[in-house]
C-alpha positions as CSV (number, residue, x, y, z in Angstrom):
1,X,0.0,0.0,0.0
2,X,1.2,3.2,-0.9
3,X,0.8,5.5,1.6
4,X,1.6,9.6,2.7
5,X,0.2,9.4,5.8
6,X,2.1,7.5,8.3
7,X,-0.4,7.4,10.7
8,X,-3.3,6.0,8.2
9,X,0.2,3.3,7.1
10,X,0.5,1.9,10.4
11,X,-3.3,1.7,11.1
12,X,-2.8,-0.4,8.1
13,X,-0.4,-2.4,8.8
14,X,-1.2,-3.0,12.4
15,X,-4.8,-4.0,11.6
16,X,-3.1,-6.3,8.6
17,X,-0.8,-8.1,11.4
18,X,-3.6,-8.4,13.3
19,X,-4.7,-10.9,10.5
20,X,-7.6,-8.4,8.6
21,X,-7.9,-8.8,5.0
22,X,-6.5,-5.9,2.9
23,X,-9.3,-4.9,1.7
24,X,-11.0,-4.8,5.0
25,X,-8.1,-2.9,6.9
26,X,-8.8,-0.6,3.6
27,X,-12.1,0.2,4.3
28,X,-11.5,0.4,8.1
29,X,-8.8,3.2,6.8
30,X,-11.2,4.9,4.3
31,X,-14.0,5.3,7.8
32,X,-11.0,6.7,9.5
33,X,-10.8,9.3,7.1
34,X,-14.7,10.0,7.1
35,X,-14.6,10.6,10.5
36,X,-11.8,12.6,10.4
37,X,-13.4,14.5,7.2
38,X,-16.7,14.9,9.4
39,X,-15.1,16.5,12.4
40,X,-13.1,18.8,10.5
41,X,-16.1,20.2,8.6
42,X,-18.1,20.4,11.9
43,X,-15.3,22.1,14.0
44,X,-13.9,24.4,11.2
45,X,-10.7,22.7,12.2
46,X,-7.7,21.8,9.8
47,X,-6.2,18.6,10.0
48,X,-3.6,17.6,12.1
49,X,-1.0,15.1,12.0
50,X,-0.5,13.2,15.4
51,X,1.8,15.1,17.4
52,X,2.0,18.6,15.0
53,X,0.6,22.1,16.8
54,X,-0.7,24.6,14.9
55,X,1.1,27.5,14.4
56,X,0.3,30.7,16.9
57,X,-0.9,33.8,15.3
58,X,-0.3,37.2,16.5
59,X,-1.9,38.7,19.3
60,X,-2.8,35.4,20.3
61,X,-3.3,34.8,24.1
């Protein structure tokens, strides 16, 4: 699997260890994104890699 995201590669891969079938550690992937997707559009939030901050803007307290 070609992945960018390291966190979505070793959901992957753990859940393939874990003896899933690709394609259904695929699709448990793809409803990781939709519910990533979904919170993003309801809290107006970009996305955020595990462990990255967001950068502070001025005036900021």
């Amino acid at each position: 699997m070609s992945a960018k995201n390291s966190a979505f590669k070793q959901t992957y891969e753990r859940l393939i260890g874990n003896g899933k079938a690709p394609k259904q550690a695929l699709g448990a992937i793809m409803r990781k994104m939709i519910v990533i997707m979904r919170s993003m559009l309801k809290s107006g939030e970009p996305y955020r890699f595990e462990g990255q901050t967001l950068p502070q803007t001025r005036g900021a307290t």
